[in-house]
Structures are given as structure tokens and as C-alpha cells.
N, C-alpha and C positions, 0 to 999 in steps of 0.2 A: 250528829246524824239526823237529814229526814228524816222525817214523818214516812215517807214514800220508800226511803231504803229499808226502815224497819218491817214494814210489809216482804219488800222485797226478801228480806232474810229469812222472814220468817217461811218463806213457799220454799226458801232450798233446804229451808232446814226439817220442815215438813217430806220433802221428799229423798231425804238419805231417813230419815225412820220410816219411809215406806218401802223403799227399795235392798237398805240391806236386810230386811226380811228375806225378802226376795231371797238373794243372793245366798243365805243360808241354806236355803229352805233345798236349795240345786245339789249339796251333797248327801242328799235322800232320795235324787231322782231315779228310775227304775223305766227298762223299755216297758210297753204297753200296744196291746192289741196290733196296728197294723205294721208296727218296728218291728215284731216279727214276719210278719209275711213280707216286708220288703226285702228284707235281709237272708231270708228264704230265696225269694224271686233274683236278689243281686249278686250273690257269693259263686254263682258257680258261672256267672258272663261277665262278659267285658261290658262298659261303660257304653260304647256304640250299639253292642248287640240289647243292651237291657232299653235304652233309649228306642231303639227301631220296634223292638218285639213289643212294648207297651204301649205303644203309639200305632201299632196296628191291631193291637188285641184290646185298652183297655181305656188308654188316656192320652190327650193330645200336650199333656202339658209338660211340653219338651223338656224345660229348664225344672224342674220340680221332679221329674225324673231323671235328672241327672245329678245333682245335689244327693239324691236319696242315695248314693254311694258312696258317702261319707259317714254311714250310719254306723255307729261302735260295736255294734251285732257282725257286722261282717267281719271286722278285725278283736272278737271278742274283749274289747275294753269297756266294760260297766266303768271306769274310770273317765273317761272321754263323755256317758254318757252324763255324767254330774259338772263335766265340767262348760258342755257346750251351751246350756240354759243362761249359763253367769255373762257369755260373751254375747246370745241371744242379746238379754235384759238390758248390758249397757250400748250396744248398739241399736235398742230401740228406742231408749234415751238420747243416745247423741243424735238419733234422727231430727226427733223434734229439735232441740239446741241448732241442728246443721239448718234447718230452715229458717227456724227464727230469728237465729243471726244472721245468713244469707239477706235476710229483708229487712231488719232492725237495725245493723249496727253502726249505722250511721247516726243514727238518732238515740240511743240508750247507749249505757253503760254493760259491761260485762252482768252484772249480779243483776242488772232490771232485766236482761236479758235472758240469763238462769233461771230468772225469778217465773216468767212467762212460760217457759219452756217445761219449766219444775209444776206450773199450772193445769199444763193442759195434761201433762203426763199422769197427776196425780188423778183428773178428771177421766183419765182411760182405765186407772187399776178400780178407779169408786165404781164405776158403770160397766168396765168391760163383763160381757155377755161368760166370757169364759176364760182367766188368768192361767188357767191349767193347761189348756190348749197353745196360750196364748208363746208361754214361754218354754213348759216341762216333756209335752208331748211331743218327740222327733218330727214322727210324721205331720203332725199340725203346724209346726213352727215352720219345718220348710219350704209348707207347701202355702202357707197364707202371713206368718209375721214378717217372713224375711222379705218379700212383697211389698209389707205394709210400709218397710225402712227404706227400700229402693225405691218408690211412690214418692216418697215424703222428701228424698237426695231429691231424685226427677221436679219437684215440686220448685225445688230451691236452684236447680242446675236451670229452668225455663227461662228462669229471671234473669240469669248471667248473659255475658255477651255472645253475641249470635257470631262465633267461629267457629272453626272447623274443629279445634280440640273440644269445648262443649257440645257441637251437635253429634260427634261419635261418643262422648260421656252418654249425653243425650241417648242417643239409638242403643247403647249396652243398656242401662238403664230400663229401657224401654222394651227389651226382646226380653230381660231378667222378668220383670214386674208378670208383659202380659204371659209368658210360657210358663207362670207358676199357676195360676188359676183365674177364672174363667169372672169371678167379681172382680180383681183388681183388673184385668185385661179390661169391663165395662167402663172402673171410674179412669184409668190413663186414657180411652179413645174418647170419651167425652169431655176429657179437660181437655184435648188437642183439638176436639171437633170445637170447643166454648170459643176457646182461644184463637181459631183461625176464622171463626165468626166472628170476633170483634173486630179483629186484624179487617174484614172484610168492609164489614162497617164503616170501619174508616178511609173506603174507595181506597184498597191497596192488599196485594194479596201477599202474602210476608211468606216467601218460597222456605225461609227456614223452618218455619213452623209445619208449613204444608208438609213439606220431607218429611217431619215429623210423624206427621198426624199415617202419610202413607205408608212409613214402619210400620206403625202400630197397626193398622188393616192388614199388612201381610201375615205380621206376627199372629194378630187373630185367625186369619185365614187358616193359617198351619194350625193350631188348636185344635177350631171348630170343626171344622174338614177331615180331622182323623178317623180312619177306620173307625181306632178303639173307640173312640165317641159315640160312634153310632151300636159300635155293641155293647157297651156299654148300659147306655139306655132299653138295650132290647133286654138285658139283664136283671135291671131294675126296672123293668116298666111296674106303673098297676095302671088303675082301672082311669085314672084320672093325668096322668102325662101327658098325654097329647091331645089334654081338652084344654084347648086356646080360655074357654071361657073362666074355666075354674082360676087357669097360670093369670089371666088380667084381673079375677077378683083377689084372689091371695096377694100379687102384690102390690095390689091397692091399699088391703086392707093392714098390709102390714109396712108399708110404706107410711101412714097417718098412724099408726101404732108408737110405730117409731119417736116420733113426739111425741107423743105422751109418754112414752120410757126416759128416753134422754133430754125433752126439753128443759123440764125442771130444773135439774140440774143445770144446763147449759145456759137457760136464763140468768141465773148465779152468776154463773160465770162471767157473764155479760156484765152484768153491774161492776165484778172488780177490774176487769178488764177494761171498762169506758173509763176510769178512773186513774189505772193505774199507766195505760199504754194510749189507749183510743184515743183521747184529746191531744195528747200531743203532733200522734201520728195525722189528727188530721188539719192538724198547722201546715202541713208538706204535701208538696203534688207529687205523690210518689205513682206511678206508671201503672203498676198493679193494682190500685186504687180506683184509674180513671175506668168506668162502666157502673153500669146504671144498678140498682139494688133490685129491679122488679125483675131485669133480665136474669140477673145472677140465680135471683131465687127460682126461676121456672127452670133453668139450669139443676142448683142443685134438686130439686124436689124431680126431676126427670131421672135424672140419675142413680136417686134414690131407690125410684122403681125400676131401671131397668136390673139394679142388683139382686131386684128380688126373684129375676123373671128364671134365669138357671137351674137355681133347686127349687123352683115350682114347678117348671116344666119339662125337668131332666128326671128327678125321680120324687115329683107328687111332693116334697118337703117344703117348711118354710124355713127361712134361715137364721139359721142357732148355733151356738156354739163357735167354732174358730173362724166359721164365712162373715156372723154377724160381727164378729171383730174387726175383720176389714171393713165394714159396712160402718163401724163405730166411727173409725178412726178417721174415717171422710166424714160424717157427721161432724165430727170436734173440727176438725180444720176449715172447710166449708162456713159453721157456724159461725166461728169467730171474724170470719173474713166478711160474712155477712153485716158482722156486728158493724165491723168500722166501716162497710159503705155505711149502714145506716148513720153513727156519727155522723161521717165526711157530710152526708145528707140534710143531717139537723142538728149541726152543728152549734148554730147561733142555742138555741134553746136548751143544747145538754150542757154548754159552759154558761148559761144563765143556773141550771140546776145547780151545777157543781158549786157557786160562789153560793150556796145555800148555808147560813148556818148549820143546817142539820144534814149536811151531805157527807160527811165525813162521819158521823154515826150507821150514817147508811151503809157506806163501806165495811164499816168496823161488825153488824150486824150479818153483813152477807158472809165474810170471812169466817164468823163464828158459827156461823150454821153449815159454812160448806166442811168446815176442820169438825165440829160434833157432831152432825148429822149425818157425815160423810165419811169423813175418812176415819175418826174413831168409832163411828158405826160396830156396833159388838159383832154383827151379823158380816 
């Protein structure tokens, strides 16, 4: 056995002791706070009528209103409600796995591939903002994880061939993510808006992406444009909503916050990552690769802040809890994609490092600080 596979083993073995926690932990789940009011508001309409009447009184996010009638309150099963987190958890798992083979598996193996996927996922339960929201809480999961899984598919389905069956994957995808809420609607229209600027770039306007990108504006439109929206906010106003100035310094300030919360960690992550995946990957001229690392970053650091602009300028808040989790999950992904321009970039000089006598200590240290200082963290 490598050297490289035993790493490898060790992240998937690392992440079934973190996940069948998890999993346990689902048959003590209990509705909470707005799982009743939904189930309140859903039990006595129809599925059209609860869609139309919340959408003119409260919320524009079509698809997140309509999932909410699947909630175990309505069909009194506290059974349903223990069991729905357990399929949450492993399809937030195969998300990541569905991407990273999507774009890996020509080049790795199955178990280097787990192994990655098994990394970044354990890097979301070490930092996510809120694990409780993320998987346990109805209302939270519906309306922001299952987003975060359909993002991450979308993520993977870009890459595939530009047909007719993908581009309507594509467009479901696409109407799911943004009519669940109003941050992942920001990071879909800006990866469609990244991606048909580069496409541009290259004097040629890629009409399948365009289509794309034009979904996703309407599907926004429908959102932002709701009634309910706008009363909403008149609901929650204070004193500071509709001050422009306060909504651009809050998500300023919590946009550069943000690194300092997750970079740490993420740097880590970087070092086993250039080691274990990144060198190889950037032997290959892989498509998704070819752009420039300074563009990328003013990309993601834009986007950043436009996640923050909603609950700062919708009801005065900065974003906590199950919003800043979507907000995470594009951090990690972004991140790493970062990493391996930077590789592809300087290349010559990290495979000078690597043939380092003492670069494989280096690995060996980062592992052990991310496994004690992380993930068996007492806290």
C-alpha cells in the first residue's frame, strides 16, 4: 500500500466516525419552533393554494414553499420526523462525492476520490456555523441544505456535455436551488454570470450557458418581485433596513471576517490538498482549470459580499446560523478551486517543494493538527 492511499483511508475512515454520530443522533429529532407554524399554515390548503397565498403575503420562495408540505406535522408522524435528517446527511454527503467525481475521475481512483470528498465534508461539520440547522431542523434544512446539495449536483451537471438532457437537468436544478432562498439564488446567478464572462472572453458567446444564466434571472425575478417580499420587510423593518449605507458596511465587514473564521482552517486544508490531489491535477489541462487565479478571486470575494447583502438589508441581521451555511459551503468549494489555480500557476516551484526531504513531515503535521485540533476538538 502507498504512502498516499494510507492518507487516503485514513479521511474515509475519519468521516464514518463523524457521520455515524450524525446519524444516531436523528432518532431524537423533535419538530421545533417554525415546523409548527408551517404545519399550522399547510394542513388545512392545498399545495397550490399554500404556494400562491405565501407568495403574496409572506415569501417569494416558491420551491421552499412547497417542499414545506412534506413536513411530518401535517401527516402526524414524529416518525418521519427522525427519519428525514438520516437521508438529509447522506445526500449532503453524496453531493460533495457527485462533484468530485464528476471532475476527478479520470484521474484518481475511487478511495482518492472518497478520500477528497470525505475532506471537505469533514471540513463543513469542523466549521459549519450551525450542524443543528444544518441537518435536524425541518424548516432550516428545507429551505437552505437541500439548496446547498442541488448547488453542488448543478456544480457538477455544468461541466457535462452541453445537450439537451443536461441543459433541462440544468434548468430543474436551477429553478430548485434559486426558489429555495435568496443566498443560494445570489451564488447560482453569479457562477452563471463568472462562467458566461469567461465563455465571452474567449470572443464567443456559449448560448448554452447564456440560457442558463437567463433561467436563473427569471427564477429570481419570481422571488424578489413577490408581494410577500415586500411585506414582509415592512414586517421586519427597524430602524436600519433601508439604510444603503449601514447594508454596504455590514457586508463588508463581515465578508473579510469571514477569513479570519474559515481561512485557517482552509489553509490546512490547502497544504494536504496540494499534496494529495493538486500536483497531479495540474499535470492535465482540464477546461475548468483554464482562467486566470486574480479573476477568479475578485469573483469569489464579490460574491461573497453579495451573500451578505439580504439579511442586512432585508431585516437589519448579519448572517448566522443555517444562511451562513450556505455561505460556508461556497467558501470550501470556491477555496479549493482556488487552491489548484494557484498550483496550475506555480507549479514549477510547489513540485520543487514537494521533492523536499522534509515535505512529507509537513503533510504528516497538517493532518495531525487538522484530526486533534479539529475534528476531535472536545468543544
Amino acid at each position: 500500500m502507498t504512502y498516499k492511499k494510507r492518507i487516503y483511508i485514513i479521511f474515509v475512515v475519519l468521516i464514518v466516525i463523524c457521520i455515524i454520530p450524525l446519524l444516531f443522533l436523528s432518532l431524537y429529532n423533535n419538530p421545533t419552533n417554525d415546523d409548527y407554524t408551517y404545519a399550522i399554515r399547510n394542513q388545512d390548503t392545498n399545495l397550490l393554494t399554500t404556494i400562491l397565498n405565501t407568495y403574496k403575503h409572506w415569501s417569494g420562495r416558491y420551491f421552499a414553499t412547497a417542499i414545506s408540505e412534506i413536513n411530518p406535522l401535517i401527516y402526524n408522524s414524529l416518525t418521519a420526523y427522525k427519519i428525514y435528517p438520516i437521508f438529509i446527511i447522506l445526500a449532503f454527503s453524496f453531493s460533495f462525492f457527485y462533484l468530485i467525481n464528476t471532475l476527478y475521475k479520470k484521474y484518481f481512483s475511487k478511495i482518492a476520490i472518497i478520500s477528497l470528498s470525505s475532506l471537505l465534508i469533514l471540513t463543513y461539520l469542523v466549521k459549519s456555523p450551525s450542524i443543528v440547522e444544518s441537518f435536524y431542523w425541518f424548516s432550516g434544512y428545507i429551505t437552505y441544505t437541500i439548496p446547498i446539495i442541488t448547488n453542488l449536483i448543478l456544480l457538477a451537471y455544468l461541466t457535462k456535455k452541453r445537450n439537451i438532457f443536461n441543459f433541462i437537468i440544468n434548468s430543474i436544478l436551477i429553478f430548485i436551488t434559486v426558489g429555495s432562498n435568496e443566498i443560494s439564488a445570489i451564488i447560482v446567478f453569479t457562477i452563471l454570470l463568472y462562467i458566461n464572462i469567461e465563455s465571452y472572453k474567449n470572443k464567443e458567446i456559449n448560448k448554452y450557458y447564456l440560457y442558463l444564466l437567463i433561467i436563473s434571472i427569471l427564477c429570481i425575478a419570481i422571488v424578489i418581485l413577490s408581494p410577500g417580499n415586500f411585506l414582509r420587510i415592512s414586517v421586519q423593518n427597524s430602524s436600519y433596513n433601508t439604510n444603503i449605507i449601514w447594508t454596504l458596511i455590514i457586508s463588508t465587514l463581515q465578508t473579510i471576517i469571514s477569513f479570519f473564521a474559515w481561512g485557517p482552517i482552509l489553509l490546512l486544508i490547502s497544504i494536504i490538498y496540494t499534496y494529495l490531489w493538486g500536483i497531479k491535477i495540474s499535470h492535465y489541462n482540464i477546461n475548468i482549470f483554464n482562467t486566470k487565479l486574480k479573476t477568479f478571486f475578485i469573483f469569489f470575494v464579490s460574491t461573497l459580499f453579495l451573500t451578505h447583502i439580504p439579511p442586512s438589508f432585508g431585516i437589519g441581521s448579519v448572517v448566522i446560523g443555517r444562511i451562513a451555511n450556505v455561505v460556508f459551503v461556497f467558501f470550501i468549494i470556491s477555496w479549493i478551486y482556488m487552491t489548484q489555480l494557484f498550483i496550475n500557476k506555480y507549479k514549477k516551484n510547489i513540485i520543487s517543494i514537494e521533492n523536499n526531504l522534509y515535505y512529507k513531515y509537513i503533510i504528516i503535521s497538517a493532518i495531525f493538527i487538522f484530526v486533534f485540533n479539529n475534528i476531535f476538538d472536545i468543544n
